[in-house]
C-alpha positions in Angstrom: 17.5 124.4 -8.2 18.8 123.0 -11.5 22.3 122.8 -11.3 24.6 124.2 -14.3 21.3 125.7 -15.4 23.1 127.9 -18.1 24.5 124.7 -20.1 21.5 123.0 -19.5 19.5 125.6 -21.6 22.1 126.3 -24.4 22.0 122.2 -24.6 18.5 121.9 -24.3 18.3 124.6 -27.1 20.4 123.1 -29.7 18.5 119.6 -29.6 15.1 121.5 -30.2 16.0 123.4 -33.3 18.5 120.0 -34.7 15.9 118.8 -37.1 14.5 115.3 -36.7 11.2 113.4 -36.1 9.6 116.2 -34.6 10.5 118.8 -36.8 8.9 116.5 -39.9 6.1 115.2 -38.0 4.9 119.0 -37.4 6.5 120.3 -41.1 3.9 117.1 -42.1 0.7 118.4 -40.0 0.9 121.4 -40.7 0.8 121.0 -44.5 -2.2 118.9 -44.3 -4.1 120.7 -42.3 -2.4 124.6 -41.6 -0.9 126.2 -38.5 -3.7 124.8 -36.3 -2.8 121.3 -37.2 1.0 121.7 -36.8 0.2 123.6 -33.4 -1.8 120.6 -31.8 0.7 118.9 -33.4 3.5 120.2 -31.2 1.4 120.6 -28.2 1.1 116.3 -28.2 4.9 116.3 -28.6 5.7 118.5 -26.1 3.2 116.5 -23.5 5.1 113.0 -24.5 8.1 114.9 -22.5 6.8 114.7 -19.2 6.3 111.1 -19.5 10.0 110.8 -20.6 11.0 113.2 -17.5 9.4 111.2 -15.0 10.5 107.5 -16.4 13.8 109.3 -16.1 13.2 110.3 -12.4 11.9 107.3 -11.3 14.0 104.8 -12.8 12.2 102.9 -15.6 14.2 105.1 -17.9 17.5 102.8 -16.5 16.0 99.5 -16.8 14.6 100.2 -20.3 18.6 100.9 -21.2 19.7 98.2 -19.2 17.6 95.6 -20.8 18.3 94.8 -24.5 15.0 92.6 -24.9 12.8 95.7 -23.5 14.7 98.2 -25.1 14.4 96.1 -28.8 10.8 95.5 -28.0 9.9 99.5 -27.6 12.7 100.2 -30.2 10.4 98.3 -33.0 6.8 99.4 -32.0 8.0 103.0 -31.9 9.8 102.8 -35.2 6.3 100.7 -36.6 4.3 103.7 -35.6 6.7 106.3 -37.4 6.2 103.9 -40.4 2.6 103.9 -40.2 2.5 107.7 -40.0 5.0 107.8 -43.2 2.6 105.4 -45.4 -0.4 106.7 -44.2 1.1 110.6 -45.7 2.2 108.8 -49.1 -1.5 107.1 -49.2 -2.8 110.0 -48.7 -1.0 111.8 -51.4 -1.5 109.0 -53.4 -5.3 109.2 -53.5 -5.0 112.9 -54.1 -2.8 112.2 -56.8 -5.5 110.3 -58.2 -8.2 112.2 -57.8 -9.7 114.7 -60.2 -8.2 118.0 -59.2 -10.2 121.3 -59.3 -10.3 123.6 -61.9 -7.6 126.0 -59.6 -5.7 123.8 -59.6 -5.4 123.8 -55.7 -4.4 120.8 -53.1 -7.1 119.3 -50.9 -6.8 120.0 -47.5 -7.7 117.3 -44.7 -10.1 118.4 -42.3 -8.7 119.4 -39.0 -8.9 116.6 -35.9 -7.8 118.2 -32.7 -7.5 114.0 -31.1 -5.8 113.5 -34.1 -3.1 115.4 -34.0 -2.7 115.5 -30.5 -2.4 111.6 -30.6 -0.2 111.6 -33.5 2.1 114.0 -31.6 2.0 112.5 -28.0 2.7 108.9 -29.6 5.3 109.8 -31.7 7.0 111.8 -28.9 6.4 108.8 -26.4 7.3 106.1 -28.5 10.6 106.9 -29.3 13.1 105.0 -27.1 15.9 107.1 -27.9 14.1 110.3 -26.4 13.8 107.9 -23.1 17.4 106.7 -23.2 18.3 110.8 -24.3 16.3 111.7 -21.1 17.8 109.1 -19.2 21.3 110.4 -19.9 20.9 114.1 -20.3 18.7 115.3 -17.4 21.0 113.9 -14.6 23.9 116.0 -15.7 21.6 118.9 -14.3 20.0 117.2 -11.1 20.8 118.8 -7.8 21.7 115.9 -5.0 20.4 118.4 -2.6 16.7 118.6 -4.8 14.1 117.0 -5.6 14.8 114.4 -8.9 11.3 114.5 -9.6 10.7 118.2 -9.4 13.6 118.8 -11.1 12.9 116.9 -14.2 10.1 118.1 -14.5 11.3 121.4 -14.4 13.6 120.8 -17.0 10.7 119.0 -19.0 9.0 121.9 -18.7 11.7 124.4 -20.4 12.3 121.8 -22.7 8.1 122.1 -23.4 8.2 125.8 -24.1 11.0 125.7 -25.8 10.0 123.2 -28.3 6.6 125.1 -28.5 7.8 128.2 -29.8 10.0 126.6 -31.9 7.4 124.4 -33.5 4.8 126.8 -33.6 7.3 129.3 -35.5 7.7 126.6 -38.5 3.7 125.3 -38.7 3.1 129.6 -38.9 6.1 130.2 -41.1 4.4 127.4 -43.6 1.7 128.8 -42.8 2.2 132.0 -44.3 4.0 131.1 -47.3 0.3 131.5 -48.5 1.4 130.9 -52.4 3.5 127.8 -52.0 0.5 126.6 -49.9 -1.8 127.4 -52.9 0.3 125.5 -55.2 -0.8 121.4 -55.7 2.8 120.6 -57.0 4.9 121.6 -53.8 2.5 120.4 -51.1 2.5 117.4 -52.7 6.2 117.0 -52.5 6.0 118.5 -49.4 3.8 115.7 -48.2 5.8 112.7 -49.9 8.9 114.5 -48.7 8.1 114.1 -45.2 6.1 110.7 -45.6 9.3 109.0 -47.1 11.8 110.9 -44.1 9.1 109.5 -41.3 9.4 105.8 -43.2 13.3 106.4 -43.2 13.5 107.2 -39.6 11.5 104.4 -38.9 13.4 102.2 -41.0 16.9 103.4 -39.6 15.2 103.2 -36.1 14.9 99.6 -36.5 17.7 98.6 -38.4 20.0 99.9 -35.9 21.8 97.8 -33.5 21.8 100.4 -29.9 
């Protein structure tokens, strides 16, 4: 049904494992609160792309490239939220920081929220115009004439899904693992003000740019 369907998955490959928002989002989670937190994580990531799938199939997608006032208004509350979830990490570290730590010597960990996560995931996913313009651009490349647009995309969303799962899942259990890293106060907290300062930096750049 999907047409070139080869290129489409080496394509759709290579943008899941480039590292960006969603790759320090979930690197994020999962260091405050383990593979269960990354995993929920990903799951409300991977759910914002059927939203982008079917804006692409039904046209909103166009309009929202076709109209700079839309596009700049969407552009700056997505790129607010990443720069929330960026200050809210380096808050958090900071009140850690402060804190009396215990006698091991051993980070806090934040109790787990499944709605959470999930939101954190879905809006971050959703909110980014550029995944709705990427959507917008990339998905008819593949869409059979012949086909369904709708069932198509969503098709492709749906590869795109389980793709990104496993991909996601992989790092939030790979950081998982590294059980002695995890153990050690110094690197989570450069872990966490790591990724706080590169979500406030893509927010920043998100806004700051002109297309």
């Amino acid at each position: 049904m999907i047409h070139n369907f080869e290129a489409f998955l080496i394509a759709i490959t290579i943008l899941t494992l480039t590292p960006g928002l969603d790759t320090a989002l979930v690197i994020r989670n999962s260091s405050r609160g383990g593979f269960t937190d990354g995993a929920v994580t990903s799951l409300g990531i991977c759910l914002g792309l059927f939203v982008h799938a079917t804006f692409s199939a039904i046209g909103i997608s166009a309009i929202l490239a076709q109209s700079a006032e839309l596009f700049h208004l969407v552009k700056m509350v997505g790129a607010a939220y990443l720069i929330y979830l960026g200050l809210t990490t380096l808050r958090g570290l900071w009140k850690n920081h402060a804190a009396p730590q215990a006698a091991t010597g051993s980070v806090a960990r934040h109790e787990f929220s499944f709605s959470r996560s999930m939101r954190e995931g879905f809006l971050s996913n959703v909110l980014n115009p550029k995944t709705a313009v990427f959507y917008l651009a990339f998905l008819p490349q593949f869409i059979n004439p012949e086909g369904s647009a709708f069932l198509q995309s969503t098709l492709m969303a749906s590869i795109h899904f389980v793709i990104a799962m496993v991909w996601q899942c992989g790092l939030a259990g790979a950081l998982t693992s590294a059980k002695n890293l995890l153990k050690s106060a110094r690197f989570m907290h450069w872990m966490e003000g790591t990724t706080g300062v590169v979500l406030v930096g893509l927010g920043v750049k998100l806004m700051l740019e002109d297309k």
